[in-house]
C-alpha positions as CSV (number, residue, x, y, z in Angstrom):
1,X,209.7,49.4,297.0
2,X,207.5,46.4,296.5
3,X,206.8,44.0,299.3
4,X,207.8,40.5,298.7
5,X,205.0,38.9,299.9
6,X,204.6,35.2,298.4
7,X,201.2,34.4,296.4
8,X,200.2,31.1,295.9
9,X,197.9,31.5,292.9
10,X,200.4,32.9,290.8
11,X,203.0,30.2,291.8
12,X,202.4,27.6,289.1
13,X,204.4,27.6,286.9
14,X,201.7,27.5,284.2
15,X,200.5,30.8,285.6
16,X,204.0,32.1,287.3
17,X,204.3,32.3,283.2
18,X,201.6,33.2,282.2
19,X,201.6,36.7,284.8
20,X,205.5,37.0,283.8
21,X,204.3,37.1,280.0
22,X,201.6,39.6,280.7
23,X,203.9,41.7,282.9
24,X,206.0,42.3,279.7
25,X,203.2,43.9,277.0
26,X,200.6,46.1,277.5
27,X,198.0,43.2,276.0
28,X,198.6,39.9,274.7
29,X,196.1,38.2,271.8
30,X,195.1,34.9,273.7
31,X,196.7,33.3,270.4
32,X,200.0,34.7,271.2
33,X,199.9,33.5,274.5
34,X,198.5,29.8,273.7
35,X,201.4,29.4,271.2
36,X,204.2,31.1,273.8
37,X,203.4,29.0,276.7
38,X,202.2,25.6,274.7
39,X,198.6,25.3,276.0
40,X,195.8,24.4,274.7
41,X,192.7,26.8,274.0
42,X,191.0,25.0,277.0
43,X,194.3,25.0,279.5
44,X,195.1,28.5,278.8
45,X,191.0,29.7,279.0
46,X,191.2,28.0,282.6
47,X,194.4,29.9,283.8
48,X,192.7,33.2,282.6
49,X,190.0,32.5,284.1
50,X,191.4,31.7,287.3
51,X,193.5,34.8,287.0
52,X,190.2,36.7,286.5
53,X,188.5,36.0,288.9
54,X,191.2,36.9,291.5
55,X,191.2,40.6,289.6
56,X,194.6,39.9,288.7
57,X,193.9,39.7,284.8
58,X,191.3,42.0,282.4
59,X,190.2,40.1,279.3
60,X,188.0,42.0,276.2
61,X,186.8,40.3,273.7
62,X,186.8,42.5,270.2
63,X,185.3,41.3,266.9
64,X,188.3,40.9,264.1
65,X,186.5,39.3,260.7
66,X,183.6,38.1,261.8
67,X,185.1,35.8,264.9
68,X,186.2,37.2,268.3
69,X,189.8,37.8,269.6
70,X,190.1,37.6,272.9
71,X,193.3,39.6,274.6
72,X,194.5,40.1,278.1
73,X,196.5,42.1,280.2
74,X,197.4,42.4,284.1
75,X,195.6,44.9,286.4
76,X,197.3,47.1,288.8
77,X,196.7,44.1,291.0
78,X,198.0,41.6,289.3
79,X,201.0,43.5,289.0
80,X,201.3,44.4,292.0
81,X,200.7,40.9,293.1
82,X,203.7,39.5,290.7
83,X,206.0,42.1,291.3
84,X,205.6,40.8,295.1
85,X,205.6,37.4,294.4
86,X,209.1,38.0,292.4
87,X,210.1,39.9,295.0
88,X,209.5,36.8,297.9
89,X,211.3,34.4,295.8
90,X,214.6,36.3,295.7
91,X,214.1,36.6,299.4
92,X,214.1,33.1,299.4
93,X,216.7,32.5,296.5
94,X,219.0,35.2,299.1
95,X,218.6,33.5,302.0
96,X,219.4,29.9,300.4
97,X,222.1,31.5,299.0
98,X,223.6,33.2,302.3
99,X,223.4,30.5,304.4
100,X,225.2,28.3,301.9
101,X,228.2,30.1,302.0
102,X,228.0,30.1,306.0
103,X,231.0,27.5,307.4
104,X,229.0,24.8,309.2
């Protein structure tokens, strides 16, 4: 069972979509992800980044052609972190829910 346990990096919705793309694919060619979340080469470099440098993503850079493809995937914490992230916001999605159908 995971605990819901709410993470503020991942929270933006630039990266709450990023992580949730990632969580879905083994790797992702950073030119996949650019064009499925509309970024630019410099917005989505940042979020990876970002997301890097908390362990939560692995990037490699291969050659392909003569140029370099970048990919990137979640580590086990970076999973871990969205799966408990997910998890807190249908706590809170629950609880908003339950105490709406409560009679004032």
């Amino acid at each position: 069972m995971t605990q819901a346990r709410f993470d503020e990096l991942i929270h933006p919705s630039t990266r709450l979509s990023l992580v949730a793309t990632l969580a879905a694919v083994d790797w992702a060619e950073f030119a996949f992800l650019k064009d499925r979340l509309g970024l630019s080469d410099s917005a989505l470099s940042k979020q990876l980044t970002t997301l890097e440098e908390a362990g939560y993503v692995a990037t490699e850079r291969r050659p392909s052609g003569g140029r370099r493809k970048v990919r990137a995937r979640l580590t086990v914490a970076g999973r871990d972190a969205f799966d408990g992230h997910v998890a807190a916001l249908r706590e809170i999605v629950a609880g908003t829910s339950a105490s709406m159908a409560e009679p004032p």
